[in-house]
Rosetta silent file (secondary structure, phi, psi, omega in degrees, C-alpha in Angstrom):
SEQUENCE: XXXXXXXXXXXXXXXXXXXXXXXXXXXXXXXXXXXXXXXXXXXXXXXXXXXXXXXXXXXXXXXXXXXXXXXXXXXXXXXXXXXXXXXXXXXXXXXXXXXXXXXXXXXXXXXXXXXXXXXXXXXXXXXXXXXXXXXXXXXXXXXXXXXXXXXXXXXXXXXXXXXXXXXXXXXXXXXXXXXXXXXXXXXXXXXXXXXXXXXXXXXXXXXXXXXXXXXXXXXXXXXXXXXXXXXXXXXXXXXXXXXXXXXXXXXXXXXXXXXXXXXXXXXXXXXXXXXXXXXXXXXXXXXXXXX
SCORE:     score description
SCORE:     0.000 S_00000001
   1 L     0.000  139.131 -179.461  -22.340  -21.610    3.117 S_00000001
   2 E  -108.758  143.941  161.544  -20.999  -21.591   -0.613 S_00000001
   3 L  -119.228  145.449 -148.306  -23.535  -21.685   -3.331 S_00000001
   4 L  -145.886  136.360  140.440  -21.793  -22.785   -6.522 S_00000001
   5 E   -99.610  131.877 -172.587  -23.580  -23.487   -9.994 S_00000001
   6 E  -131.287  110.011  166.257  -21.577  -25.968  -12.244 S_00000001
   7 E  -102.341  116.835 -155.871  -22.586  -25.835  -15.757 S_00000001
   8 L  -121.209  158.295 -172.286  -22.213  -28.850  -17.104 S_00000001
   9 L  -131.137   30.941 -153.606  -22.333  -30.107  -20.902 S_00000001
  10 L    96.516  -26.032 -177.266  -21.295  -33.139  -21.046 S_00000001
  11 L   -96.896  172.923 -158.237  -17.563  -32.458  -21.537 S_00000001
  12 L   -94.410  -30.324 -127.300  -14.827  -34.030  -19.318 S_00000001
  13 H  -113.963  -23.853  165.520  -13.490  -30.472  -18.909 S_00000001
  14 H   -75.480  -32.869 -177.972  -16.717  -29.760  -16.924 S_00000001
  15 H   -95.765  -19.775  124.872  -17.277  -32.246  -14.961 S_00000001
  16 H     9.354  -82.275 -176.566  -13.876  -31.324  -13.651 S_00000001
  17 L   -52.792  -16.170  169.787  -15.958  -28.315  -11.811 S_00000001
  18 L   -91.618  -37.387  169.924  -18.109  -31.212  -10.063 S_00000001
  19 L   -87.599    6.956  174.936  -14.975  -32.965   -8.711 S_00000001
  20 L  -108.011  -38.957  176.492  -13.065  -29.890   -7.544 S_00000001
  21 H   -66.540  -85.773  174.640  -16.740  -28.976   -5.555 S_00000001
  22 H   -13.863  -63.890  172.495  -16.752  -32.455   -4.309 S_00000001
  23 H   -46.154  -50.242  170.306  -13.046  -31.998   -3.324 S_00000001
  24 H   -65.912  -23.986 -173.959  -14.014  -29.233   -1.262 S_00000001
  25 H   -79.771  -21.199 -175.077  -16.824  -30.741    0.359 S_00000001
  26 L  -107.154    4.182  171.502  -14.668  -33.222    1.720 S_00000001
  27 L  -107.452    4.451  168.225  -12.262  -30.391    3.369 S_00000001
  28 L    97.414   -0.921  166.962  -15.422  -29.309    5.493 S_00000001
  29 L   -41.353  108.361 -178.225  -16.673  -26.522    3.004 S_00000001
  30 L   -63.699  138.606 -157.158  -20.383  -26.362    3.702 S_00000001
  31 E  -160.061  150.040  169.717  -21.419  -26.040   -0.381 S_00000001
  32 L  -117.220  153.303  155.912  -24.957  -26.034   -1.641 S_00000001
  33 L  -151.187  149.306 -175.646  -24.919  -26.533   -5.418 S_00000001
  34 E   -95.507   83.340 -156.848  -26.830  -25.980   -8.727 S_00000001
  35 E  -103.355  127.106 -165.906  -26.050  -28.392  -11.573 S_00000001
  36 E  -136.839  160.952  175.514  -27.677  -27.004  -14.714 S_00000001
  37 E  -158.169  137.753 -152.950  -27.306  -27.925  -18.060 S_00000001
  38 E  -123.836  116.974  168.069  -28.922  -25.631  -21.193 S_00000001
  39 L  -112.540  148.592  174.700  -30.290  -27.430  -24.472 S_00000001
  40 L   -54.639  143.666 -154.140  -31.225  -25.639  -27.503 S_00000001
  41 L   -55.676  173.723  127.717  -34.764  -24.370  -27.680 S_00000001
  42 L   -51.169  143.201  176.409  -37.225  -26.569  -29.995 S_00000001
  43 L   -95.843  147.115 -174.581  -37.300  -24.307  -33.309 S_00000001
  44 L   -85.060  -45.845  163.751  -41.377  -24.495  -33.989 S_00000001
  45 L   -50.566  -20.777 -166.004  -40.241  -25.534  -37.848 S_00000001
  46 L   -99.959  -16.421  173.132  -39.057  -29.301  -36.279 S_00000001
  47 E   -71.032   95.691  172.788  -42.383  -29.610  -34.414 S_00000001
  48 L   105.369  -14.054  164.543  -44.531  -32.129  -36.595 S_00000001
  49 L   -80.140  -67.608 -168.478  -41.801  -32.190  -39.340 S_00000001
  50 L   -68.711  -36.911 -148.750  -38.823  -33.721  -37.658 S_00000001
  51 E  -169.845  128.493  174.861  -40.655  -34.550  -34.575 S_00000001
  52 L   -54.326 -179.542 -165.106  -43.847  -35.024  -32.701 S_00000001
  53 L   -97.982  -40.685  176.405  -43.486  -32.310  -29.659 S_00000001
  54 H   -43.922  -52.519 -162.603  -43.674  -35.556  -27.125 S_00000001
  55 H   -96.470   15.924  175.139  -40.461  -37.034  -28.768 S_00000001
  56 H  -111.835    2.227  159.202  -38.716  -34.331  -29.383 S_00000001
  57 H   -55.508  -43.850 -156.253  -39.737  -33.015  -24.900 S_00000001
  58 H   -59.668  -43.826 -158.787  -38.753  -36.662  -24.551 S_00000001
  59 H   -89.765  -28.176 -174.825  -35.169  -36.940  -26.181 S_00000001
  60 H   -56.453  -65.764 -171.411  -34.474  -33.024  -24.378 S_00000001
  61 H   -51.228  -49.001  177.059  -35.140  -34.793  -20.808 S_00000001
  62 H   -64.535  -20.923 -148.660  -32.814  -38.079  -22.004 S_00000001
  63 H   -92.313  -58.779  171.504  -30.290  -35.482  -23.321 S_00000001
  64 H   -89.513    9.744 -174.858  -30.081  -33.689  -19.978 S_00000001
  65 H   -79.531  -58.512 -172.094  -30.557  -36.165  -17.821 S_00000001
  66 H   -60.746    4.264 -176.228  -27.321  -38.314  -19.585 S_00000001
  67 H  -111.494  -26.501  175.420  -25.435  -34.682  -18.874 S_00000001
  68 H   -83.443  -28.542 -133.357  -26.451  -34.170  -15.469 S_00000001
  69 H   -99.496  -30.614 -164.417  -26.522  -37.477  -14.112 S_00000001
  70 H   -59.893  -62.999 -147.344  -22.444  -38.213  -13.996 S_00000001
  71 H   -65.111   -2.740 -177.302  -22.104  -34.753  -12.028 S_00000001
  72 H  -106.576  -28.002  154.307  -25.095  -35.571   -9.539 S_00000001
  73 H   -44.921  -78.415 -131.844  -23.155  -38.947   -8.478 S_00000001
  74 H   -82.075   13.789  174.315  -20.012  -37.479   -7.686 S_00000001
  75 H   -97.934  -39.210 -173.748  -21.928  -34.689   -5.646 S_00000001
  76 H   -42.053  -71.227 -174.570  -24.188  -37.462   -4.337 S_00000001
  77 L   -67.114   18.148  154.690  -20.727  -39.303   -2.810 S_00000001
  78 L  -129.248   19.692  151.832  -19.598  -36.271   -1.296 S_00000001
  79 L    75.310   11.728  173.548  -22.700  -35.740    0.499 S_00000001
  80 L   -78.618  144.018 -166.583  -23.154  -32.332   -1.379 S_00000001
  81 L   -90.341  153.254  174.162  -26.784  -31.206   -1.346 S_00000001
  82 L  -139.700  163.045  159.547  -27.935  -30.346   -4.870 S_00000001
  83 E  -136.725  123.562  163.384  -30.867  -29.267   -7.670 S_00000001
  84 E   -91.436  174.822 -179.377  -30.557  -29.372  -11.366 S_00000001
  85 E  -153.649  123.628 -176.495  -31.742  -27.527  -13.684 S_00000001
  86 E   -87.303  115.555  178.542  -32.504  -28.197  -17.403 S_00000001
  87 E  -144.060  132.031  177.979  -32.991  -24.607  -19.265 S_00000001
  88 L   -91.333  100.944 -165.697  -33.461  -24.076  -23.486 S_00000001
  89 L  -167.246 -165.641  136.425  -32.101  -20.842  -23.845 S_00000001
  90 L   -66.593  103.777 -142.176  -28.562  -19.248  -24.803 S_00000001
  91 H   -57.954  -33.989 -169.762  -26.440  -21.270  -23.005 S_00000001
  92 H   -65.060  -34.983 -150.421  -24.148  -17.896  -21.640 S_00000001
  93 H  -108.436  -42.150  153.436  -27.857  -15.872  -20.865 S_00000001
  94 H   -43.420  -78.487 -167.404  -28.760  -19.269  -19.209 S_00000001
  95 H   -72.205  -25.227  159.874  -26.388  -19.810  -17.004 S_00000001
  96 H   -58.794  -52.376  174.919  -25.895  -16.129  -15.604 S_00000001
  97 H   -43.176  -33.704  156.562  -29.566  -15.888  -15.572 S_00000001
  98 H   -57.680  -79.494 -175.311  -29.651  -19.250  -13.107 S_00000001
  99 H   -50.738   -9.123  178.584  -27.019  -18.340  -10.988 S_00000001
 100 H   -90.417  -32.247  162.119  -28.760  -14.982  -10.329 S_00000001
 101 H   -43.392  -39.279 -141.246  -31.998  -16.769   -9.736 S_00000001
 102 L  -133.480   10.591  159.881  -30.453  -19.034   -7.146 S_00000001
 103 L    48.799   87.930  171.807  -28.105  -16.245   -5.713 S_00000001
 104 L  -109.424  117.428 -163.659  -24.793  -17.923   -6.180 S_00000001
 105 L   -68.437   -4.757 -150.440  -21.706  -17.210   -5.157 S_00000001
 106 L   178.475  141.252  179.786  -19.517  -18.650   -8.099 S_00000001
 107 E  -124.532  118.835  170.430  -20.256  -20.145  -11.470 S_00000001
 108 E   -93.062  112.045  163.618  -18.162  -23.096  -11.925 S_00000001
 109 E  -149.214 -175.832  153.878  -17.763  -24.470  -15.613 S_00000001
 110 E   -37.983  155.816  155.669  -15.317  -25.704  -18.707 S_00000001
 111 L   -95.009  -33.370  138.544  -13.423  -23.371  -20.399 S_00000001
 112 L  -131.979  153.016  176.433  -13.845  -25.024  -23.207 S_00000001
 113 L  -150.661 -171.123  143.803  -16.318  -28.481  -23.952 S_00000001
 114 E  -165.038  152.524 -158.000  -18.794  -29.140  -25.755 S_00000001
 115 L   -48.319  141.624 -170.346  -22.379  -29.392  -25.544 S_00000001
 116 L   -48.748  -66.939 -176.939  -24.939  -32.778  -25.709 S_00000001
 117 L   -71.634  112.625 -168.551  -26.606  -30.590  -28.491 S_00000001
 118 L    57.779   39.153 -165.055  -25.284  -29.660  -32.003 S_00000001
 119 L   -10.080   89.479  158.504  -21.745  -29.758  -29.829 S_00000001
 120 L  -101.047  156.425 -178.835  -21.456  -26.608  -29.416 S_00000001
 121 E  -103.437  166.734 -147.725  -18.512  -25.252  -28.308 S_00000001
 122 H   -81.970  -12.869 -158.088  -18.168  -23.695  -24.716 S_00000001
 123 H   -63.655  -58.026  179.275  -14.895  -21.423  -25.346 S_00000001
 124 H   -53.256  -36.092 -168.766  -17.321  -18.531  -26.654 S_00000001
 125 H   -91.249  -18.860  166.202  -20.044  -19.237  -24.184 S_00000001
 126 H   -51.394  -76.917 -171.883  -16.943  -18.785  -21.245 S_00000001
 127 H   -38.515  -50.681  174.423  -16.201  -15.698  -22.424 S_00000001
 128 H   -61.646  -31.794  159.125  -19.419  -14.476  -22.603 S_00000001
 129 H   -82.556  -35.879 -177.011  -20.882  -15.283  -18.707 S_00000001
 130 H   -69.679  -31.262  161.119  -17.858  -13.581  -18.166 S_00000001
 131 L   -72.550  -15.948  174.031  -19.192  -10.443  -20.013 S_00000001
 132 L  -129.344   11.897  173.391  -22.258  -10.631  -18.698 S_00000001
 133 L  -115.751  158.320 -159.684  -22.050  -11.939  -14.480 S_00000001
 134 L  -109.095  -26.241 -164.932  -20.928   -9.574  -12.167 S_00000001
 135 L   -86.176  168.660  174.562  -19.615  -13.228  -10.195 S_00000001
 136 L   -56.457  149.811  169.026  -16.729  -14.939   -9.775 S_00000001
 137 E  -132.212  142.049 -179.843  -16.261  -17.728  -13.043 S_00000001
 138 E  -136.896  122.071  177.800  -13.832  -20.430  -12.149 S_00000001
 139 E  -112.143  124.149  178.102  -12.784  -22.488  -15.602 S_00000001
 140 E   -95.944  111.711  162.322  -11.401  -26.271  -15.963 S_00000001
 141 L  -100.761    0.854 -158.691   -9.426  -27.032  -18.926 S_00000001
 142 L  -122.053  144.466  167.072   -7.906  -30.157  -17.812 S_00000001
 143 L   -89.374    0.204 -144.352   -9.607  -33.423  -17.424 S_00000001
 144 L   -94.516   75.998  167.438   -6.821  -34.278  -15.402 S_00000001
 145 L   -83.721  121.523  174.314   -7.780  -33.856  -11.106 S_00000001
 146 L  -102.015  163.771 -170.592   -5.655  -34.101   -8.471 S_00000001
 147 L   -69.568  163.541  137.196   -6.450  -33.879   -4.668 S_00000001
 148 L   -36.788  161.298 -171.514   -6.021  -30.614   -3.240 S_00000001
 149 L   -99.629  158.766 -175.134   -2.772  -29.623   -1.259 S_00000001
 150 L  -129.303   82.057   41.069   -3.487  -29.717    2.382 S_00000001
 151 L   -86.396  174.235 -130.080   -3.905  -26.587    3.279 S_00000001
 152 E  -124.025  123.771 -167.449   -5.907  -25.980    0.350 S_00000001
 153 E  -110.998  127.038 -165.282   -3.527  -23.161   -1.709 S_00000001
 154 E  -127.273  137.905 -173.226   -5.025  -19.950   -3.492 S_00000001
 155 E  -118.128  135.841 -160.741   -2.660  -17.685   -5.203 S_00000001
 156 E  -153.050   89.631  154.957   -4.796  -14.204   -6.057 S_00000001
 157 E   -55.988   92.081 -158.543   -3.162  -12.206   -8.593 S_00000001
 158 L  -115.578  133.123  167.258   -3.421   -8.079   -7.777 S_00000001
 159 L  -133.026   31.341  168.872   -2.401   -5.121   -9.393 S_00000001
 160 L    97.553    3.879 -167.855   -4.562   -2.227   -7.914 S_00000001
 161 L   -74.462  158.832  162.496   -7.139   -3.127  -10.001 S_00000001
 162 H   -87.584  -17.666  173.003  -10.848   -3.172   -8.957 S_00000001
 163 H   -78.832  -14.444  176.120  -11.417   -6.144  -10.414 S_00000001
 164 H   -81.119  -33.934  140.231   -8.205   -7.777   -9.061 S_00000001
 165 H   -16.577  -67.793 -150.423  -10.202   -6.584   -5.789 S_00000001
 166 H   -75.756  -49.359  152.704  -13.221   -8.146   -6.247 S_00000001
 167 H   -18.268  -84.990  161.743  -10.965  -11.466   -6.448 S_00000001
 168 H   -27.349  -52.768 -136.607   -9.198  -10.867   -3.266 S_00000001
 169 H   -80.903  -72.332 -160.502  -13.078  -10.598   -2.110 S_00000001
 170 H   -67.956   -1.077 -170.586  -13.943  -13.973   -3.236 S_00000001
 171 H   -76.858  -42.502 -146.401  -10.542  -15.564   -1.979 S_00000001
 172 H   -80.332  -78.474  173.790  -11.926  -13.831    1.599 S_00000001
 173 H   -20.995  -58.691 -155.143  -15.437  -15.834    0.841 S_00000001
 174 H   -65.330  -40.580 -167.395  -13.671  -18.850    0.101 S_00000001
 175 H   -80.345    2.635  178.137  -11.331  -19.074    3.162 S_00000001
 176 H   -86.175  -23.698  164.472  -14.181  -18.518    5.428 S_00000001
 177 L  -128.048   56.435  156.368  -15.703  -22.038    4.701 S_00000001
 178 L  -147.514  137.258 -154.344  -13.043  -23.837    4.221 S_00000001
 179 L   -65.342  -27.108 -154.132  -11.432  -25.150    7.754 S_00000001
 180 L  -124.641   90.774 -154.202   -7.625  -25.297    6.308 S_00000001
 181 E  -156.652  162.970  159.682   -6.015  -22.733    3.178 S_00000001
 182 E  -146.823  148.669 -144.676   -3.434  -20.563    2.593 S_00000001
 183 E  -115.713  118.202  163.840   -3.559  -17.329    0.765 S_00000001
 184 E  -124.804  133.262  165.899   -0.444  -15.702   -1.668 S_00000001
 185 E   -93.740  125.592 -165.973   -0.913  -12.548   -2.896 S_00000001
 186 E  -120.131  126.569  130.188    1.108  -11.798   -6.223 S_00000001
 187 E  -130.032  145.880 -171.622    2.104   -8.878   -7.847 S_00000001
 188 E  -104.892  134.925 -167.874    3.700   -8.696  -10.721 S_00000001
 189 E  -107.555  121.662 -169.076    5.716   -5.130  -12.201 S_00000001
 190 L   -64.822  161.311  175.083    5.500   -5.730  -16.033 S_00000001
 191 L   -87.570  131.813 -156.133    9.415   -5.497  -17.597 S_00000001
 192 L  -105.576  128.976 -165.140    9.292   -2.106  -18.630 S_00000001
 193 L   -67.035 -168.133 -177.766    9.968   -1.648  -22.969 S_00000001
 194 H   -90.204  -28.922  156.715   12.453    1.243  -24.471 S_00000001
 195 H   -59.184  -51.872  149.362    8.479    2.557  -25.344 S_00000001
 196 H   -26.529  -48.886 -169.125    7.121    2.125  -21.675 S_00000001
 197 H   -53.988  -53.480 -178.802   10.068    4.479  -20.903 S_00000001
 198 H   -84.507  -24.568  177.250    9.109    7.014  -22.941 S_00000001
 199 H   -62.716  -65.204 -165.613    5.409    7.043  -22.513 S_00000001
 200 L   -35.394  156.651 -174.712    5.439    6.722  -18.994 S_00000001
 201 L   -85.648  176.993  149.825    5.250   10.090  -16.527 S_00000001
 202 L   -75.982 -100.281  158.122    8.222   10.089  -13.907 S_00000001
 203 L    37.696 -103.106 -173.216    6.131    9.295  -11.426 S_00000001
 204 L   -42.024  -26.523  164.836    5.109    6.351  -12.930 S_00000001
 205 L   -39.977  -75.357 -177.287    8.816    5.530  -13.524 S_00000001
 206 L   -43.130 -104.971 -151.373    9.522    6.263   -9.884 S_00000001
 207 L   -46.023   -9.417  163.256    6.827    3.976   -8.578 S_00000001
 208 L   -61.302  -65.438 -167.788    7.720    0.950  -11.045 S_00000001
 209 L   -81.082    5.019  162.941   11.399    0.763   -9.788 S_00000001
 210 L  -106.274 -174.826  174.502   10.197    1.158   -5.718 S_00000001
 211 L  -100.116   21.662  161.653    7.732   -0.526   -3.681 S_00000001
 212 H   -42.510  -47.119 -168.996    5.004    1.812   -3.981 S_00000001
 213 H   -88.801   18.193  148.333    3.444    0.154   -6.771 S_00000001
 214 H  -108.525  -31.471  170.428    3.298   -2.902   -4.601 S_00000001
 215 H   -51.016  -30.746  178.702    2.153   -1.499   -1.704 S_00000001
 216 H   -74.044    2.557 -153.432   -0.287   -0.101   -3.532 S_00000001
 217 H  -114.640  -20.962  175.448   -1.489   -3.368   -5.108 S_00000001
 218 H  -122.650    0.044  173.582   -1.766   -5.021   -1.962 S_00000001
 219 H   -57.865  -30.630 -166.701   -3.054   -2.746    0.326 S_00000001
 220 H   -98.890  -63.125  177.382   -6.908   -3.108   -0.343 S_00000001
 221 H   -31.578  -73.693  162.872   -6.479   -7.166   -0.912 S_00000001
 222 H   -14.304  -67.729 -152.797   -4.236   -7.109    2.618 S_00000001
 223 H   -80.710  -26.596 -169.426   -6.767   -5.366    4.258 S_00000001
 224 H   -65.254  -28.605 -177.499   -9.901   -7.249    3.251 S_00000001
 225 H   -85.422   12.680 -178.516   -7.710  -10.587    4.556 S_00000001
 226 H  -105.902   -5.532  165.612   -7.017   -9.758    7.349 S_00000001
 227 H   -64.971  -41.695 -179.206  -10.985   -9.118    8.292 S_00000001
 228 L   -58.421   -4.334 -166.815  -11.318  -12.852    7.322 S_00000001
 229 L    49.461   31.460  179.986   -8.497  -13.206    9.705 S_00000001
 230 L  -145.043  147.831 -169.450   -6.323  -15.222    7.501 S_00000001
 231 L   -75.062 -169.575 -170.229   -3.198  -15.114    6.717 S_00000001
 232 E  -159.074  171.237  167.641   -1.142  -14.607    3.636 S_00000001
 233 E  -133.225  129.652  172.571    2.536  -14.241    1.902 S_00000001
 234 E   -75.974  144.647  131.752    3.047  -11.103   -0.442 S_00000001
 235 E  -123.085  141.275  147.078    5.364  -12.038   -3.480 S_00000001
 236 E   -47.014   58.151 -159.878    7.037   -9.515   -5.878 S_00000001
 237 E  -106.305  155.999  134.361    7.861  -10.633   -9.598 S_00000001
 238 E   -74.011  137.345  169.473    9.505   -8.488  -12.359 S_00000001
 239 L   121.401 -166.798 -159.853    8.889   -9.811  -16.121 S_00000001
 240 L   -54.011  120.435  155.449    5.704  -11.100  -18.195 S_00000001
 241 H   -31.160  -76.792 -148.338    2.222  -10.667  -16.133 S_00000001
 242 H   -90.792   78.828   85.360    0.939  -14.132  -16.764 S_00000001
 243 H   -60.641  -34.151 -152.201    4.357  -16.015  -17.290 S_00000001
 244 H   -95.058   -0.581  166.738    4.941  -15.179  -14.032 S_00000001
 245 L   -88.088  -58.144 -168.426    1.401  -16.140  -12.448 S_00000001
 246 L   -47.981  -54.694  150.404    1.520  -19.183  -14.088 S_00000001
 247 H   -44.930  -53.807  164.629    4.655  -19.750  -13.094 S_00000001
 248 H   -53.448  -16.465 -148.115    3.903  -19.033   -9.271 S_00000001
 249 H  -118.878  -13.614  177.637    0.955  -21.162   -9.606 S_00000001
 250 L  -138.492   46.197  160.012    3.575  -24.323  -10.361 S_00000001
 251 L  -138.957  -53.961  165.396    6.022  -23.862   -8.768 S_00000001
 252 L   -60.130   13.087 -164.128    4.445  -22.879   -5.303 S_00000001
 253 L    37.352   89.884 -177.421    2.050  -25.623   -6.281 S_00000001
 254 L   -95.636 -179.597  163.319   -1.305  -23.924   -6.119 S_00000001
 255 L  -112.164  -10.572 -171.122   -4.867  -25.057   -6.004 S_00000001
 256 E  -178.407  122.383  164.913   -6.843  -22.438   -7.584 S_00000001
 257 E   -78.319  142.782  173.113   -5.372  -18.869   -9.557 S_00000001
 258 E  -130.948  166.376 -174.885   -7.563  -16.286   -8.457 S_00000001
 259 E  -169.369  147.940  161.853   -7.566  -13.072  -10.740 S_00000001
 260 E   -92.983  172.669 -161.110   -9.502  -10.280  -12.281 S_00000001
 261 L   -98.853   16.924  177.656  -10.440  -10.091  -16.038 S_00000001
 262 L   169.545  109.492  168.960   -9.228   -6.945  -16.836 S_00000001
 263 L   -86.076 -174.262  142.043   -6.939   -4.099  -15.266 S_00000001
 264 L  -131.027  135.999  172.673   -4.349   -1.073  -15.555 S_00000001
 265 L   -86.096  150.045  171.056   -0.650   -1.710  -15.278 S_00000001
 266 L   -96.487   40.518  156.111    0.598    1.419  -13.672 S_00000001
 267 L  -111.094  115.318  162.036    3.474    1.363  -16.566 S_00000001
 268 L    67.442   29.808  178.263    1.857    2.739  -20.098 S_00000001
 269 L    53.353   29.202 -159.489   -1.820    1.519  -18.853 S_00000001
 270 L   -50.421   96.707  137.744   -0.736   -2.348  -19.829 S_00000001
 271 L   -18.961  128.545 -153.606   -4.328   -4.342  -20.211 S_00000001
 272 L  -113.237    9.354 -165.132   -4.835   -6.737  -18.260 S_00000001
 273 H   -90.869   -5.441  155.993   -8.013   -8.938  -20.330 S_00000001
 274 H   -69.962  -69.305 -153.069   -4.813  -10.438  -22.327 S_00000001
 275 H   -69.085  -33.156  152.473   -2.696  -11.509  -19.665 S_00000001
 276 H   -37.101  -86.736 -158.518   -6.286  -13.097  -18.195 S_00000001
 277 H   -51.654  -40.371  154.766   -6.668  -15.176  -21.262 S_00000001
 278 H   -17.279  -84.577  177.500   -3.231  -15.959  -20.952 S_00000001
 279 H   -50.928  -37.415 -176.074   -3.104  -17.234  -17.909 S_00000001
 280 H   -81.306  -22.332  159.001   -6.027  -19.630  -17.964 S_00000001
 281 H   -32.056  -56.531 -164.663   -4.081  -21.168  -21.664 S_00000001
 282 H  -118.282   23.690  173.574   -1.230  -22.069  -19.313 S_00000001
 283 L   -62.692  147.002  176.115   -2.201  -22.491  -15.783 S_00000001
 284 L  -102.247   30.845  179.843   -1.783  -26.321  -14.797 S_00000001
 285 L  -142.344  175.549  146.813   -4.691  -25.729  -12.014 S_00000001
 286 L   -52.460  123.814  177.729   -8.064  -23.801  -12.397 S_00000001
 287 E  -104.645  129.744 -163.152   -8.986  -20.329  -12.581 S_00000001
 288 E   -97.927  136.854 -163.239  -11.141  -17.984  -11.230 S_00000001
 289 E  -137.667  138.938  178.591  -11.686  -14.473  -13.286 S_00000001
 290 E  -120.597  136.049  154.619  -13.810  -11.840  -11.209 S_00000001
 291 L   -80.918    0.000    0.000  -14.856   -8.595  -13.972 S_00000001
């Protein structure tokens, strides 16, 4: 069973994450789900100024009701079981705080929207469940859904990282409830500068231009997928991290980038919380960032 919270705010870019859960549910994932939506507290100054406390309880409950109710159809007609949840809080301290409550495997939301209330916008509250969950975040930036490929295709970006790990992990999760998928494993060897060159140890040299520094990048990933007992294809790129995930991700058609938020290249320690941000600008599919 997947348990999935989709925080939604109203934006088309959100509601996204309720039709790609719906999409799965109709590939046999067994999916539980949490549809939450977080309005700003009442401030104690608007009570009896702006607004009795009845109409301004009254207008919260129409406010999340008109934000929940598209995303509790399209779960309804794909027979996904659900609960919402309405919470007045900070929407990023909300929504980790929910999903921890309700022990969730995944937080599905926009990357950016924006909110029923005072529209605020979500690209700062993304970032920020990602700074503060330990889970998988999977972000929609497109309004735009297409069916899934059949088998259902996950591309999991690795570089030795633990968080490019942790990925791998939920990629494992994922293919275990879902009856059809296939799994590519990427790594990419950054194009090494006239400044890489010099920084760099030999060693590190050596293991750029051989395939140590993929073996080593797939070795831990490899091994967790083959306890799930499913298979996979390695690829190899030279050149840009995230040109070359993105790329892979349309040209091999994917369904879902999986990735962690933050690494070491083994040339000149490259950071990897750019090449993240990166990726999810120009991915044409969704993406999942593990920390």
């Amino acid at each position: 069973m997947l348990k999935v919270l989709i925080a939604l705010d109203g934006s088309p870019n959100a509601l996204g994450a309720a039709r790609h859960v719906a999409e799965l549910a109709r590939r046999g994932a067994q999916i539980e789900a949490v549809l939450l939506t977080v309005q700003r507290p009442i401030m104690a100054g608007e009570i009896g100024v702006i607004a009795s406390m009845q109409l301004a309880q009254a207008e919260r409950a129409r406010a999340a009701a008109e934000v929940l109710g598209p995303g509790c159809l399209i779960l309804r007609k794909a027979s996904v079981p659900y609960v919402e949840e309405e919470l007045a809080d900070a929407p990023a301290t909300a929504i980790t705080a929910c999903a921890s409550r309700y022990e969730a495997d995944v937080i599905l939301m926009g990357a950016r929207g924006l909110s029923s209330v005072k529209r605020v916008v979500l690209g700062s509250v993304s970032k920020e469940v990602l700074r503060l969950t330990n889970l998988p975040v999977t972000l929609f930036k497109s309004v735009k859904n297409r069916r899934l490929n059949d088998p259902t295709r996950l591309l999991v970006a690795v570089d030795g990282s633990p968080s490019a790990l942790r990925a791998t992990a939920y990629a494992a999760k994922l293919v275990r409830e879902l009856p059809r998928c296939e799994v590519h494993l990427l790594h990419v060897r950054p194009s090494l500068t006239y400044g890489g060159v010099l920084v760099s140890s030999p060693d590190a040299l050596i293991a750029h231009w051989s395939a140590k520094d993929a073996e080593t990048a797939f070795a831990e990933p490899a091994a967790l997928l083959d306890q799930a007992k499913q298979t996979y294809t390695l690829h190899i790129e030279d050149g840009e991290p995230a040109a070359c995930i993105v790329n892979a991700a349309r040209t091999l058609e994917m369904d879902l980038v999986l990735m962690g938020t933050r690494g070491l290249g083994r040339i000149a320690t490259l950071v990897m919380g750019s090449v993240a941000d990166a990726v999810l600008r120009q991915a044409p599919v969704p993406v999942t960032m593990v920390r």
